[in-house]
GULUM-573117 format. One record per residue (C-alpha): residue in three letters; x, y, z. Coordinates in Angstrom, 2 decimals, decimal comma, padded with zeros to 5 digits, m for minus. Last residue first. Example, Ala and Ser with C-alpha at 12.3 -4.5 7.8 and 13.67 -1.06 7.14 Angstrom:
REM GULUM-573117
[pt SER [013,67 m001,06 007,14]] [pt ALA [012,30 m004,50 007,80]] 
This chain:
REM GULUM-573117
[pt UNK [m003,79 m008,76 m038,17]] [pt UNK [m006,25 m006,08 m038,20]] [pt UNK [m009,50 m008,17 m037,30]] [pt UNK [m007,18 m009,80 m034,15]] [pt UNK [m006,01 m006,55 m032,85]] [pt UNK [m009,96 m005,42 m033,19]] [pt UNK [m010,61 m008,89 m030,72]] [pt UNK [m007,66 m007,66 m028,58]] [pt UNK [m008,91 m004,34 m027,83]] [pt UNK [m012,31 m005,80 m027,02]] [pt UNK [m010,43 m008,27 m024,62]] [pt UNK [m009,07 m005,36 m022,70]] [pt UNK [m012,00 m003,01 m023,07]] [pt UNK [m014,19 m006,08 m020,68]] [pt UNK [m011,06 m006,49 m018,23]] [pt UNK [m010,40 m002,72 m017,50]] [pt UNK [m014,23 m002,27 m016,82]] [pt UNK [m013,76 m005,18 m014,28]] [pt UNK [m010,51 m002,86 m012,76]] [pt UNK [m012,59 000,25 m012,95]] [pt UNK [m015,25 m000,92 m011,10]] [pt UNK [m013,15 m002,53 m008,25]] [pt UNK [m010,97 000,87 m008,03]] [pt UNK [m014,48 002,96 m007,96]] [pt UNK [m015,80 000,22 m005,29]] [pt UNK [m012,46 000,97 m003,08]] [pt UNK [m013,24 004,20 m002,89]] [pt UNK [m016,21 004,34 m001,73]] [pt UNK [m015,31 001,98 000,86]] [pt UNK [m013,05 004,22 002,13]] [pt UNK [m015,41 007,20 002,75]] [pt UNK [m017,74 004,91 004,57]] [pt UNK [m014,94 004,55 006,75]] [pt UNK [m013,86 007,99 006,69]] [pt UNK [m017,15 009,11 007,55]] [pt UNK [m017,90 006,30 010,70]] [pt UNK [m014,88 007,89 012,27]] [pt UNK [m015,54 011,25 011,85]] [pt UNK [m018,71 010,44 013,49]] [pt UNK [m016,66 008,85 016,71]] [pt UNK [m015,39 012,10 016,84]] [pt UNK [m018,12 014,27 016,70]] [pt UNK [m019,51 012,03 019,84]] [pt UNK [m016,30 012,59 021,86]] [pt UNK [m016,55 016,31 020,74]] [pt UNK [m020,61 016,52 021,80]] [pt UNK [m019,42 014,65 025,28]] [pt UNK [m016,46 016,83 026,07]] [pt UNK [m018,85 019,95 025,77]] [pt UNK [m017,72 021,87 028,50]] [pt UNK [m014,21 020,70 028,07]] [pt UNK [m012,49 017,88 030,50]] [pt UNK [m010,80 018,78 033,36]] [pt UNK [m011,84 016,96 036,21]] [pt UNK [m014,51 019,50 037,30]] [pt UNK [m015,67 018,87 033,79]] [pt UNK [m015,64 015,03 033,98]] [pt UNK [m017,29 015,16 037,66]] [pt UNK [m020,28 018,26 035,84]] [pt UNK [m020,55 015,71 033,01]] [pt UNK [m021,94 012,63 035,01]] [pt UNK [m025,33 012,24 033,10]] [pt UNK [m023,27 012,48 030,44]] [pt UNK [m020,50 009,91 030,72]] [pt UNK [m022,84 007,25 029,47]] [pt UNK [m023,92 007,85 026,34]] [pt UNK [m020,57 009,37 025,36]] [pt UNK [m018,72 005,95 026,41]] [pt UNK [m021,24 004,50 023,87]] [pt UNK [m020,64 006,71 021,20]] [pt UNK [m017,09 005,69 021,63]] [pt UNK [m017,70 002,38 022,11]] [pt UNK [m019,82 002,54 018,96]] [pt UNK [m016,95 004,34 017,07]] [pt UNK [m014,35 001,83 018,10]] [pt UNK [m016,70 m001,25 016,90]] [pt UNK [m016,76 000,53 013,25]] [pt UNK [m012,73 001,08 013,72]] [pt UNK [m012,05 m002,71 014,33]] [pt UNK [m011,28 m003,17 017,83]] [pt UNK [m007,91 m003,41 019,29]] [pt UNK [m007,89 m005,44 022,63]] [pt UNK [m010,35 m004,30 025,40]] [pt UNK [m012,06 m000,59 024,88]] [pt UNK [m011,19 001,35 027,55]] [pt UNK [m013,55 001,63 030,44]] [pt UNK [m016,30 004,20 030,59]] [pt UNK [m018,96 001,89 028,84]] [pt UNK [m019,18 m000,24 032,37]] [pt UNK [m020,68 002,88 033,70]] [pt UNK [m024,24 001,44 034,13]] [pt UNK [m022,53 m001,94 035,45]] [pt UNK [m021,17 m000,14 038,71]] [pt UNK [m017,78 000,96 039,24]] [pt UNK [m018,22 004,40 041,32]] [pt UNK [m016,55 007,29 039,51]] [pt UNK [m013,66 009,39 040,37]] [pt UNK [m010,29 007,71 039,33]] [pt UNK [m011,41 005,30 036,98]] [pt UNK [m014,29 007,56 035,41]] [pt UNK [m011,34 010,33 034,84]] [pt UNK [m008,84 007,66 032,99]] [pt UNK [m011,67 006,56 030,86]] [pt UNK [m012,64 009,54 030,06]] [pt UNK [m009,27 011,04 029,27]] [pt UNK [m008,37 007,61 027,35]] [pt UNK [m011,63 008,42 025,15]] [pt UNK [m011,01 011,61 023,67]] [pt UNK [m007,95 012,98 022,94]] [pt UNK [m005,72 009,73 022,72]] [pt UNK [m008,24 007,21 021,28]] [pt UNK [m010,44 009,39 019,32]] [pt UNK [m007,48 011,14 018,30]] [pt UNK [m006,07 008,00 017,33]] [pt UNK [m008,63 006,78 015,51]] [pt UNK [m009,00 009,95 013,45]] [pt UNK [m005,51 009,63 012,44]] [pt UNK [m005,84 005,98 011,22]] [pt UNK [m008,71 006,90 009,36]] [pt UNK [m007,06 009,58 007,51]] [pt UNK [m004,19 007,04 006,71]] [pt UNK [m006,50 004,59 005,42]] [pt UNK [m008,60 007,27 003,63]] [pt UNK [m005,14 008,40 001,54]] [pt UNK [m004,82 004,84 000,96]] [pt UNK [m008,23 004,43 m000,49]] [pt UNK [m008,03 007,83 m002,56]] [pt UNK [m004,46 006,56 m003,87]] [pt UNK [m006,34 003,07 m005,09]] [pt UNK [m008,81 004,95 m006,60]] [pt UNK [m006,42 007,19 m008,62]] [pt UNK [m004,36 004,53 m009,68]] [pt UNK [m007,59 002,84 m011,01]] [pt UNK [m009,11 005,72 m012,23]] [pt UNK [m005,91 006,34 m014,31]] [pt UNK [m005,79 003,21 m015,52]] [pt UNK [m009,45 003,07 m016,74]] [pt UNK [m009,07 006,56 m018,20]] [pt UNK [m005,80 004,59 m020,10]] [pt UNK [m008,50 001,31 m021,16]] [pt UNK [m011,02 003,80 m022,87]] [pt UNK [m008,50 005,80 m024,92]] [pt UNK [m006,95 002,54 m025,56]] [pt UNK [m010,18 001,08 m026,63]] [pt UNK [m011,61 004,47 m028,70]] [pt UNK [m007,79 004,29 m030,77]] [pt UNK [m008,95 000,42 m031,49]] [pt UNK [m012,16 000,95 m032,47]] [pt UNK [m011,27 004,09 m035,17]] [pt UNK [m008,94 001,22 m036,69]] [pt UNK [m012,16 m001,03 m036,71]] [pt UNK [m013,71 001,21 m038,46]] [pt UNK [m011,22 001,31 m041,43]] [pt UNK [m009,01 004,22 m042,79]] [pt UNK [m005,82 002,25 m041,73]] [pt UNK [m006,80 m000,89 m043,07]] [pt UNK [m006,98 m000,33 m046,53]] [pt UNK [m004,35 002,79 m046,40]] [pt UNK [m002,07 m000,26 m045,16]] [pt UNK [001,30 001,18 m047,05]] [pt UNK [000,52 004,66 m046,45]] [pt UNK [m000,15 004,74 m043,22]] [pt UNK [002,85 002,75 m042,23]] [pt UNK [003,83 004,76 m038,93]] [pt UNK [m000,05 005,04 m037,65]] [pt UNK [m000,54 001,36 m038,20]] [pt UNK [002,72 000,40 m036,58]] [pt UNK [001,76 003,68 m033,70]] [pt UNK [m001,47 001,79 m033,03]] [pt UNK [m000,10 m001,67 m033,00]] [pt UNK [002,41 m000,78 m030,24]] [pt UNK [m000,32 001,37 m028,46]] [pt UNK [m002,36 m002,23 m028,11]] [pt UNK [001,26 m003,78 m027,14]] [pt UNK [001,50 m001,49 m024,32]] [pt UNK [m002,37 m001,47 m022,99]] [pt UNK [m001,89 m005,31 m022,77]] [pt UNK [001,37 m004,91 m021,13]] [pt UNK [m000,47 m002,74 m018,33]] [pt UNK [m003,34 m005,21 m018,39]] [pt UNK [m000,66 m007,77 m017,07]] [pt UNK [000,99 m005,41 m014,73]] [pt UNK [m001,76 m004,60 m012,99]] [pt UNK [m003,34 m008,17 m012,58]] [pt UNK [m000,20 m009,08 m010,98]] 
């Protein structure tokens, strides 16, 4: 993978480092030169890539299992309730067609305008939902919810445009590092 071969690249750029670090004396020439200086500055630059890297990659996970959660309480908590309470009570007519469940699994974006849908809808018949149940405010949570939703997405695509940025500025101090290899050889 791309990882592993930028990985090996950061390896053998230490490698040189600690050979020209280790025989100081013999290569005082090159040792004291600019493009030594360039080479400590790319590895310096290519291990906060790394790290961003890893750490974007962790942030996108950790926002793929947030978003999972949130969907399920929206799901669960939220709009099966509803749904279950508009079945049971409610006339079926077209205005209240947002009531129902969601059909098959919709992406999270489409889940969150269902949901803000459903909310739409189920207020002008809060007092049958409350006498059913449901909190006062069902329809502000259900909305808050489908919110959450939107955040974490948003959130996630944050994070996966630090990891892309990181990986391209990865690239770039990669073949700079290997041009000052090249100078020192």
């Amino acid at each position: 993978s791309m990882q592993t071969v930028q990985g090996n690249m950061l390896l053998s750029l230490r490698n040189v480092q600690l050979f020209l670090t280790t025989n100081a004396d013999r290569l005082a020439g090159v040792v004291n030169t600019g493009s030594r200086q360039k080479l400590v500055d790319a590895i310096a630059a290519l291990e906060g890539y790394v790290s961003e890297q890893t750490g974007s990659a962790l942030a996108s996970k950790g926002a793929t299992q947030k978003q999972r959660a949130l969907r399920r309480t929206l799901l669960r908590d939220h709009m099966a309730p509803i749904a279950r309470i508009a079945r049971a009570d409610l006339p079926r007519t077209p205005e209240l067609e947002p009531l129902r469940m969601p059909r098959s699994k919709p992406t999270n974006a489409r889940l969150a305008a269902a949901a803000s849908g459903m909310a739409k809808a189920a207020a002008p018949h809060a007092a049958v939902f409350i006498a059913a149940g449901r909190p006062d405010d069902f329809v502000a949570q259900l909305a808050a919810a489908a919110e959450a939703l939107l955040v974490a997405l948003g959130e996630r695509s944050q994070s996966r445009g630090n990891g892309r940025e990181a990986t391209t500025g990865l690239k770039a101090t990669l073949s700079a590092g290997r041009k000052i290899v090249h100078v020192l050889d």
